[in-house]
C-alpha positions in Angstrom: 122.9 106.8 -155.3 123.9 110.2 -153.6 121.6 112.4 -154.8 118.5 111.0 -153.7 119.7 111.8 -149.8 119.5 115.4 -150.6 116.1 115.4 -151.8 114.9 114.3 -148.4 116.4 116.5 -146.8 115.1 119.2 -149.1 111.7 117.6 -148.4 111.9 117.8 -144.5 112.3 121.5 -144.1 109.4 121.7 -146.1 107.2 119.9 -143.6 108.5 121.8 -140.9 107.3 124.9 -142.1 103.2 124.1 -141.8 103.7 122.9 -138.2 105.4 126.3 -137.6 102.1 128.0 -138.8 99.2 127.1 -136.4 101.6 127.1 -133.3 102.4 131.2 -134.3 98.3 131.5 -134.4 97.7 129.8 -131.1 99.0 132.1 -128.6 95.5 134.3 -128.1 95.1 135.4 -124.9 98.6 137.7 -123.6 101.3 138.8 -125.6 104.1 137.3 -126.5 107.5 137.5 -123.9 109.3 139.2 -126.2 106.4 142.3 -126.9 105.3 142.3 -123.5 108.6 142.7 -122.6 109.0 145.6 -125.2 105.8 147.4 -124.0 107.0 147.3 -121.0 110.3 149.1 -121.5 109.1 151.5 -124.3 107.5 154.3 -121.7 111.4 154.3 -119.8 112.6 155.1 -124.0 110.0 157.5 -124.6 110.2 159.6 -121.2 115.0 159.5 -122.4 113.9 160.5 -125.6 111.4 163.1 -125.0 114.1 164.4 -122.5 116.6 164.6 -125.2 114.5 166.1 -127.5 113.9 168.7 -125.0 118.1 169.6 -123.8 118.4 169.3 -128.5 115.6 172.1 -128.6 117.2 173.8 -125.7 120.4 174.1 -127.4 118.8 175.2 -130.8 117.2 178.4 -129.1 120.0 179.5 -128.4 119.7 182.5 -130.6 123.4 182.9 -131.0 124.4 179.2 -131.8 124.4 179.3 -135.8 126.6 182.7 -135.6 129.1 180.9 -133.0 129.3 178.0 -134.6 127.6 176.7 -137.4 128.5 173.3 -137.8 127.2 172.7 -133.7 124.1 174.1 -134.7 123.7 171.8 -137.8 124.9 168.8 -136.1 122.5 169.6 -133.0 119.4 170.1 -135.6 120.8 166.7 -137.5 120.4 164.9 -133.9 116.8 166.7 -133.1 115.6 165.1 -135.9 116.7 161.8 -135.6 115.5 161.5 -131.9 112.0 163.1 -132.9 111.5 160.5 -135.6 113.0 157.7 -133.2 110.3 158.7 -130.6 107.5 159.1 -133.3 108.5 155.1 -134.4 108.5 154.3 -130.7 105.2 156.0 -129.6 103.6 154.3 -132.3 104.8 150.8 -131.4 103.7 151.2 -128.1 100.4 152.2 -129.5 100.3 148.9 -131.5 101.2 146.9 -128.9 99.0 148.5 -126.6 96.1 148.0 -129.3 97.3 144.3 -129.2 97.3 144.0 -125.5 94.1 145.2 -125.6 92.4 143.2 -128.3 93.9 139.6 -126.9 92.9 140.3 -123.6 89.6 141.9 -124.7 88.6 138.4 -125.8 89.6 136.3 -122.5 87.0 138.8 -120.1 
């Protein structure tokens, strides 16, 4: 007598899940809040990060810094990397979203 109970509630998720479909195709025409809202702050991220990529490659020309202290300089070229592949992932999302921008409202003019 109990188990049948859990079986429909196994069967409503299940239903739920094609109404979720065609309302994620519908919204042609603008982004979405939450990439719009992205796009928007990503040039503020790039222009921080191309600035610390700048002071990191400052520091690393330094032609003394491995003799002082090796450690900073390994440390300094650890954290030049990471922002230069954290500002290569972001330039290319804004490219994608820019692409996406485009395309939806590309098909409203």
């Amino acid at each position: 007598v109990q188990r049948p109970p859990p079986k429909e509630k196994a069967a409503a998720p299940a239903k739920a899940k094609p109404a979720a479909a065609p309302a994620a195709a519908k919204p042609k025409g603008k982004l979405s809040y939450k990439d719009q809202r992205e796009l928007d702050d990503l040039p503020a991220r790039m222009d921080k990060l191309t600035a610390e990529v700048a002071k990191l490659e400052a520091a690393l020309a330094d032609p003394d810094l491995f003799a002082r202290d090796a450690a900073k300089f390994q440390k300094t070229s650890d954290q030049l990397q990471a922002k230069q592949t954290e500002l290569a992932a972001a330039e290319e999302r804004w490219l994608e979203l820019e692409a996406l921008r485009e395309e939806l409202e590309g098909g409203r003019g």
